[in-house]
N, C-alpha and C positions, 0 to 999 in steps of 0.2 A: 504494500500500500504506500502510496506517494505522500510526502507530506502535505500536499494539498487538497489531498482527498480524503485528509485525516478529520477537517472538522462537519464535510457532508456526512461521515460514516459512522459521527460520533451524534450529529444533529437527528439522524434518522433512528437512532438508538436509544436517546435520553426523552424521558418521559415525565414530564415536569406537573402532570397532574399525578405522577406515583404519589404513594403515600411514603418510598423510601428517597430519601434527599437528597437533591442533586451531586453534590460531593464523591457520597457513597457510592449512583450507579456511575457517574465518572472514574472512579477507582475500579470500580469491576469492570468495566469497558476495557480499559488500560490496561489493565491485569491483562485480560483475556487478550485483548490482540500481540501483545509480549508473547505471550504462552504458547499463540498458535503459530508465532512466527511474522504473523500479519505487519506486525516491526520489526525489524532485525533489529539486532544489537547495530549499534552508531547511527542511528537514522534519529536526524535532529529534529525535535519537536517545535509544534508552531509558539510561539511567545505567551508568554500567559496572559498579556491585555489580545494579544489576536485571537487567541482562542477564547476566551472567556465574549469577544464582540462578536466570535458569528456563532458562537452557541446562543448568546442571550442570556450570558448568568455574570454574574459577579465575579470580577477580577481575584479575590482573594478567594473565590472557593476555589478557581484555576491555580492560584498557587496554594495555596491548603495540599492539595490535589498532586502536584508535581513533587511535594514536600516529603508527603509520607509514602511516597512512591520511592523517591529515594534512599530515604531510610528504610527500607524493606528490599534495597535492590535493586528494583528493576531501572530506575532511571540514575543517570549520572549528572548535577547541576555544578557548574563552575558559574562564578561570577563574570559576568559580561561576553562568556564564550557559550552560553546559551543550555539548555538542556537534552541529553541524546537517552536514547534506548542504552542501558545495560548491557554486556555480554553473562547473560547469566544461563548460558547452558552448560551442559555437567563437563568434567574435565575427561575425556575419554582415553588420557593415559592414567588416570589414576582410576579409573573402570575397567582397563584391557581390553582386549581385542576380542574378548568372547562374544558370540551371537546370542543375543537376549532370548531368554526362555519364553516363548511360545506363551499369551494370555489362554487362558484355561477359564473355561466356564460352571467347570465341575468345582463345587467348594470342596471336598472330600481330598483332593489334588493338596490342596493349601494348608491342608491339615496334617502334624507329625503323623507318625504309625500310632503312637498311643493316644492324640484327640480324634484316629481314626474310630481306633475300637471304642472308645469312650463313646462316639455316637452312635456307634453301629448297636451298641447295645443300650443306649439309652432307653429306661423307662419312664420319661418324664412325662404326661399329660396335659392337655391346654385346656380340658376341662377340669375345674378343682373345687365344683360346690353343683350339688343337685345330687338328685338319684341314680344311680347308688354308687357316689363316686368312696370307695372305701376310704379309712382313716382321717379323715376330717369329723372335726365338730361340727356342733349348731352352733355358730356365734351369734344367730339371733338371741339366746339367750344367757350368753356375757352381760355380767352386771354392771353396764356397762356407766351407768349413773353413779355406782362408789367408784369406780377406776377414775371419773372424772375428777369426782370431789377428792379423792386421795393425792391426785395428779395436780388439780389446784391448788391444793395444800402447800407443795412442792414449787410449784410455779408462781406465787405472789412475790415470794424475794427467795429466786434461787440460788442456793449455794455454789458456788465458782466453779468447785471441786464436780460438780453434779452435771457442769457442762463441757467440761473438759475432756480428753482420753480415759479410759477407765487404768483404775491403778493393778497390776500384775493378778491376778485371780477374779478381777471381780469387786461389785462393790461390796466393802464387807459387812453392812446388817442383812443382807441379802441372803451371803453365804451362812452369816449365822443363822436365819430362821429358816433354810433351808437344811441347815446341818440338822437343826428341833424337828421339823416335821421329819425327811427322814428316817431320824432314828428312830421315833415311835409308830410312824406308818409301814416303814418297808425294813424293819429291822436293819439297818443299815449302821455299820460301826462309824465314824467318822467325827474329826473335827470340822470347826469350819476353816481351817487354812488348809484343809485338804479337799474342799470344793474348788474348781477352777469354773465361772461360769463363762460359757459360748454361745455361740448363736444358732446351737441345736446338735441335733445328734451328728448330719456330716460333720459341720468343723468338729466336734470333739473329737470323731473316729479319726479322722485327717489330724488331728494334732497330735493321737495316742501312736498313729503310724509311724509318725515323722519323727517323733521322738526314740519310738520304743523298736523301728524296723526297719532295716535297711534296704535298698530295691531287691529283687531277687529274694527275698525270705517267702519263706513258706505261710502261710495262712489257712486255716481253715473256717469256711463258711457250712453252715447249716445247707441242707437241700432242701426243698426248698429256700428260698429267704429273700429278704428285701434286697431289691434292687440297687438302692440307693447307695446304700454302705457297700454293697459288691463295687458300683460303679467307685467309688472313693478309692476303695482299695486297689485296683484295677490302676484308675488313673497314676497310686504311687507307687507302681513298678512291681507290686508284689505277686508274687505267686499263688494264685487260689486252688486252695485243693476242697473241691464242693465234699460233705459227708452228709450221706444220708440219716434219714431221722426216721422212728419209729415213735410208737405210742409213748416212749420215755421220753424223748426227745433227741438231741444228737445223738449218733449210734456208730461210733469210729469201730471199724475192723481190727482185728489184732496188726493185718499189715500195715492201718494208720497208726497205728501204736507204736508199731518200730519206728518209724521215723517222723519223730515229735516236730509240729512247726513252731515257730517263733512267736506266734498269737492264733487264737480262736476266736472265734465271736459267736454267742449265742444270745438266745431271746431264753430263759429257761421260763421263766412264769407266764410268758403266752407267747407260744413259737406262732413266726411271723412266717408266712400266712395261715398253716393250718390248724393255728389254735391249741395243740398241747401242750399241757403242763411237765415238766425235767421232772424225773421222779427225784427220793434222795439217793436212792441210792447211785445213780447215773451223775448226780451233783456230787456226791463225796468221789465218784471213779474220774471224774474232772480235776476237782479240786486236789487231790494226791499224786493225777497222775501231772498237772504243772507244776505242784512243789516239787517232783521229785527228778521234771525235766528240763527245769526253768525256761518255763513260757509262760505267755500273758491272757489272760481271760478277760477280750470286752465284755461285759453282761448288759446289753441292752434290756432296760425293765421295761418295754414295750406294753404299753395301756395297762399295767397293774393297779392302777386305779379301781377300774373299771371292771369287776368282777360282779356276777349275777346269782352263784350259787352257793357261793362260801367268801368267806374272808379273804383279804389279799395276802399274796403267801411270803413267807418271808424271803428276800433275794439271797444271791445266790454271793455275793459280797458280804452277809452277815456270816457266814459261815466260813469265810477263808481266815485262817490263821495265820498264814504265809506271807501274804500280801503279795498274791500273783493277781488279783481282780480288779479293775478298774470298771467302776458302776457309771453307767450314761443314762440322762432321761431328757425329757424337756416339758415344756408347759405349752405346745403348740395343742396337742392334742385333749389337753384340760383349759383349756382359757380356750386361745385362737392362734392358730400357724402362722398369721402375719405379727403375732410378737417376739419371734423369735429372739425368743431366749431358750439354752438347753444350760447343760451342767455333766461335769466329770467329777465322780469321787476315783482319787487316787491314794495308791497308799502315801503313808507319812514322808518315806525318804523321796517322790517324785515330785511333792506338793511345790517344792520352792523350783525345781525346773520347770515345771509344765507352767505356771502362774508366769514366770519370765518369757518362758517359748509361747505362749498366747501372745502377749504384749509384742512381742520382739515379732513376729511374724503378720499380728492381723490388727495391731494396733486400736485394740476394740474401743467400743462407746457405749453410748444406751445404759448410761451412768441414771439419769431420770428414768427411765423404765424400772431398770432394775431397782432405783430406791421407791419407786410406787410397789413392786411388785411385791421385794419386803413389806412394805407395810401391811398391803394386802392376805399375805400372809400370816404375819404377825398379830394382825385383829380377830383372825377367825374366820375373813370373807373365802380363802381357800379352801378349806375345809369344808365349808358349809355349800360352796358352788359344786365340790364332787360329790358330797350327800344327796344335793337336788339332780345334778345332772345325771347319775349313776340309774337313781327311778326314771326319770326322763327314757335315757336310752335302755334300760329294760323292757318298759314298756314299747318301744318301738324294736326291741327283738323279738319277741313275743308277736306284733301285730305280724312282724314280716313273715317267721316260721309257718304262721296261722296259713298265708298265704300262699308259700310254696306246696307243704300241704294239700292245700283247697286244689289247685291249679297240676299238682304232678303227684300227689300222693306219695307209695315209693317208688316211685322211677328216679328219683331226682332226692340224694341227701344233701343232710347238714352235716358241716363238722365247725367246729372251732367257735361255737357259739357261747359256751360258757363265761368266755372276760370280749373286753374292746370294744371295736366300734365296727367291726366285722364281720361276717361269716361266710365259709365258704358253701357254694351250692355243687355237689358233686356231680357229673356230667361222665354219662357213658364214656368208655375210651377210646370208642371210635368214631366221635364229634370231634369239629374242631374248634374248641373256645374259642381263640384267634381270633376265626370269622365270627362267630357267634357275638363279641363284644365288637367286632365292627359294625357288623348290623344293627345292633341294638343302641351304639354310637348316631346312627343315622337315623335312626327312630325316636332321639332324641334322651334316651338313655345311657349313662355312662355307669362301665363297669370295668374290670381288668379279669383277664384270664389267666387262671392258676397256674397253666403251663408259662406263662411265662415268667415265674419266678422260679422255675428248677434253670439248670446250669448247662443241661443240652435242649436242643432240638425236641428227642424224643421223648418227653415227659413221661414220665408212670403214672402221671394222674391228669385228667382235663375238669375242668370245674369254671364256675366263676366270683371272683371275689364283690361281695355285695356290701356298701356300707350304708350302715341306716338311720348313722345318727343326725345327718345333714335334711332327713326327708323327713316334715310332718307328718303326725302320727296320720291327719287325716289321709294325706297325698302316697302312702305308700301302697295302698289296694291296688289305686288309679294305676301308677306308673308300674309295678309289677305287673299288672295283667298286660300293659305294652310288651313290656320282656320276654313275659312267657309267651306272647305269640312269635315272637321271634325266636324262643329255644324250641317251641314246638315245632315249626317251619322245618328245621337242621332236625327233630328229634327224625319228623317224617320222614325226610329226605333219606337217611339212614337206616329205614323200618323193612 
């Protein structure tokens, strides 16, 4: 472009009833014809009174304009020798002589080998509220009027400290009336400088990894098991060795026996997904066989809240002696998943690393959450929200059971109804869930399929995971007889 064809090209392009300022689309004009060449480097620009007279703007936004162009590069201004185009294209001896790799439309291209597999195996969801998206609460019925006024309390003349980074574990009334309930709810040994609190169960698992195992170490996961914590560990190099589960719950071979990994992780008080309870004696042949081969035991206490036919059972962290057990929970699943907040009990000798290794790597906050949450805690309003919520979701496991029942008799079980916010509906083994939750997706129904929490392809069990506590009591008839026209469909098809 000639320099005198520079202010028709810029008059036909500035749009002076925009609502963005003249200046600004004069600067991205500029930019843009730099960029595409449309200026070369040393092509001298018209004068800022000439150009500013046949655009129609003011002389100082033309040099405003030439100013911070310079300062960013693309233009070079001497005094009295005028202002020119930049040489700012890249230095192609300091890039080599290599032929540029080929743009790629495939994102998967762009992605390491390990943010490969991390998506390929993703089980994340876009829908996260309605029927019967498993594990989530009702936050309609978050109380949500005392969180306000506790929150206000806090927010009239807040503390410095309260808006700042949080200090190395956590804010510490938080961790103390965390450390009180605890101990009397979940039998759990603990101080509170051995709570580190996180922002849920992944960072915890991700922080116990990073600390406690190297890439390449062994792990073993439940078989079934959540996705989520596989997908963590995955991503930090480790080795998953899937172990099958039985009515006790994890059920290692004597060949897994000979060769002890470096951490496990289990759910023992409501294995995730299919609901059973770790006998003791399978807890004591855990807990013996880490002391005696020094390895670490996550115990995810997964919805032990939330028990329908007995008491909550004591974890599996009260019983170690050793201090091979590091206990994870969080309060997404009792409060609401958008407060993320979770918590690690660790034993005594980890408490002062892991509190620094939180700080030093994730630089936490949610100093105000966490001092409302204590409080919350500390008055009683915790307590008293799992009492109410606990009949709440009863009652609506109860109405759903009623329903599958009514609709499938037994063709179609339950298992894993006893605690949580889930149960699974068992499905012959020659259906394929898969499709079965994508159709029922498109019906407007959301659900997960059981097979896709084992660790191959070819599951030993097809089902699907139903959660109930997000669906009103009235609404769960309605939207289950959706469903079951959709598993009757695949039951036919099959018949």
């Amino acid at each position: 472009m000639r320099t005198s064809l520079l202010s028709d090209w810029l008059a036909q392009r500035l749009d002076k009833a925009s609502v963005e300022p003249s200046y600004r689309q004069l600067q991205r004009l500029l930019r843009e014809a730099i960029l595409a060449h449309e200026l070369p480097a040393g092509r001298k620009l018209p004068s800022s009174r000439m150009l500013a007279t046949e655009l129609g703007i003011a002389r100082n936004t033309v040099i405003q304009v030439y100013e911070q162009l310079a300062v960013e590069g693309y233009l070079l201004a001497g005094t009295g020798s005028g202002t020119f185009v930049a040489d700012s294209s890249p230095d192609q001896q300091m890039l080599g002589s290599a032929a540029a790799a080929p743009a790629s439309s495939d994102s998967g291209e762009h992605l390491s080998q390990r943010g490969q597999r991390l998506i390929a195996s993703a089980g994340v969801s876009r829908r996260q509220w309605g029927a019967f998206v498993p594990g989530v609460a009702d936050v309609t019925r978050f109380p949500a009027a005392i969180w306000s006024r506790l929150q206000a309390r806090h927010m009239r003349n807040p503390r410095p400290e309260l808006l700042s980074y949080a200090p190395p574990g956590g804010h510490a009334p938080l961790r103390e009336a965390l450390a009180d309930y605890l101990r009397n709810a979940r039998s759990v040994r603990c101080e509170p400088e051995q709570i580190i609190i996180t922002t849920g169960i992944h960072q915890s698992v991700d922080l116990a990894v990073r600390l406690l195992c190297d890439p390449g170490d062994a792990v073993w996961t439940e078989d079934p098991c959540y996705w989520g914590v596989r997908s963590v560990m995955q991503a930090s190099g480790l080795q998953l060795k899937p172990i099958a589960v039985d009515a006790e719950g994890i059920n290692p071979s004597p060949e897994d026996l000979a060769t002890p990994p470096r951490m496990m992780l289990v759910t023992p008080s409501h294995q995730y997904p299919l609901g059973m309870v770790m006998s003791l004696a399978r807890r004591r042949m855990l807990l013996e066989f880490a002391r005696q081969r020094d390895c670490w035991i996550i115990e995810d206490d997964y919805d032990s809240e939330f028990r329908y036919a007995n008491r909550p059972l004591m974890s599996l962290q009260g019983m170690d002696d050793a201090d091979r057990v590091i206990y994870v929970g969080s309060f997404g699943k009792i409060l609401y998943p958008g407060l993320r907040i979770g918590y690690l009990v660790v034993p005594p000798a980890l408490a002062e690393p892991f509190a620094v290794a939180l700080a030093e790597l994730y630089r936490e906050g949610q100093l105000l959450q966490q001092a409302v949450l204590s409080d919350f805690i500390a008055e009683g309003h915790f307590s008293s929200h799992i009492r109410r919520m606990r009949n709440v979701y009863g009652s609506r496991r109860e109405i759903l059971m009623q329903e599958i029942s009514r609709h499938f008799g037994d063709a179609v079980s339950v298992r894993g109804d006893e605690a949580g916010l889930h149960l699974v509906a068992t499905l012959p083994g020659h259906v394929d869930d898969r499709q079965i939750a994508q159709d029922a997706l498109a019906a407007g129904i959301a659900t997960r399929p059981l097979s896709s929490y084992y660790s191959q392809a070819n599951a030993p069990e097809r089902g699907l995971l139903l959660g109930y506590a997000c669906v009103q009591d009235d609404d769960i008839a309605r939207h289950f007889a959706t469903l079951a026209r959709v598993i009757e469909e695949h039951l036919q098809i099959h018949r």
